[in-house]
C-alpha positions as CSV (number, residue, x, y, z in Angstrom):
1,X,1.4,10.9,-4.8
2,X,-0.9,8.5,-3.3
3,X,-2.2,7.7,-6.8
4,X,1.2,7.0,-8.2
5,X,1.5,4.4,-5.7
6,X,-1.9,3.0,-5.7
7,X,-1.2,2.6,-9.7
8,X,2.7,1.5,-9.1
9,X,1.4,-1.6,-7.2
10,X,-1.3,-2.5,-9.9
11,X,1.2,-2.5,-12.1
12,X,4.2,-3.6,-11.0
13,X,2.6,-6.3,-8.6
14,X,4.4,-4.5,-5.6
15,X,3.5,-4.0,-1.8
16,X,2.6,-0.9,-0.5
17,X,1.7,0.4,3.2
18,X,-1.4,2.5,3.5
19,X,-2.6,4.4,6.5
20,X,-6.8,4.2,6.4
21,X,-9.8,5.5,7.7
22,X,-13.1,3.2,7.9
23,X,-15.0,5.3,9.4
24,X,-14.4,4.7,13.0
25,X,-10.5,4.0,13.3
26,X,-7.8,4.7,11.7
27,X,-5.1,1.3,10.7
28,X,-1.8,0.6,8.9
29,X,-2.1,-2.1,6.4
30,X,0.3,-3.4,3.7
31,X,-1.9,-4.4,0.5
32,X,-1.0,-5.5,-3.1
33,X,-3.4,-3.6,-5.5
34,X,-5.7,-6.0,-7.9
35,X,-7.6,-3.4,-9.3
36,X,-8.5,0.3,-8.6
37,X,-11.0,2.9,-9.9
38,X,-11.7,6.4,-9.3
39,X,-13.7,5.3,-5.9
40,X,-12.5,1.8,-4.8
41,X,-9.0,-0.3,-4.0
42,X,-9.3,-4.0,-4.5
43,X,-6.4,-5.6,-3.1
44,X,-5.1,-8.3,-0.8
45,X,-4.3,-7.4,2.5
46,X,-2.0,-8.7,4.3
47,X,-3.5,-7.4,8.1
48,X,-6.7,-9.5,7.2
49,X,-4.8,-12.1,4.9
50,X,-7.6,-11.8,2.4
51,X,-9.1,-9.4,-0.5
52,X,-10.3,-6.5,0.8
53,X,-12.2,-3.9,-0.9
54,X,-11.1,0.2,0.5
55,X,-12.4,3.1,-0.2
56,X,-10.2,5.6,-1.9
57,X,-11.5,8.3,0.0
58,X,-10.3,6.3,3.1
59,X,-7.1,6.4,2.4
60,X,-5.0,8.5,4.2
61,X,-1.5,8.3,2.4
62,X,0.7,5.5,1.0
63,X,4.0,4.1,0.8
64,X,6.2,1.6,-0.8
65,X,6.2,-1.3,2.1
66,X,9.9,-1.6,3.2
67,X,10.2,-4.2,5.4
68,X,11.7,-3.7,8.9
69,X,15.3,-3.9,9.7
70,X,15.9,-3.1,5.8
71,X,18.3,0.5,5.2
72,X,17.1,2.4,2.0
73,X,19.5,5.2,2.7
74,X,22.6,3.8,1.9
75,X,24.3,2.4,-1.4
76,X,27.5,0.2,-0.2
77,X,29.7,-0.6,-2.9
78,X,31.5,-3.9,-3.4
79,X,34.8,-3.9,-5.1
């Protein structure tokens, strides 16, 4: 799953929240993909407000970012 979303934000120019591992602690970022390979993220982050480089095998999981205070659970329709 943590591909899909690595490649969903390439793609589709989206932000995503990912939990990762340098080495010596473990942070919460929200990044928008550049590029990716089989070893390496490129994307901006928005913790460091700058491109950052991560390792894939740093990363612990992803999300898609929701911002806080926003409800995904619930469709309300509007007649």
């Amino acid at each position: 799953m943590t591909d899909y979303i690595i490649a969903t934000s390439a793609v589709r120019n989206c932000i995503i929240t990912i939990v990762y591992f340098n080495g010596k602690k473990v942070t919460q970022r929200n990044i928008k993909v550049i590029e990716y390979d089989d070893n390496i993220v490129k994307a901006f982050c928005y913790l460091r407000n700058q491109v950052r480089y991560f390792k894939r095998s740093g990363i612990l999981s992803a999300a898609f970012y929701k911002p806080h205070g926003v409800k995904t659970d619930r469709i309300e329709h509007v007649s």
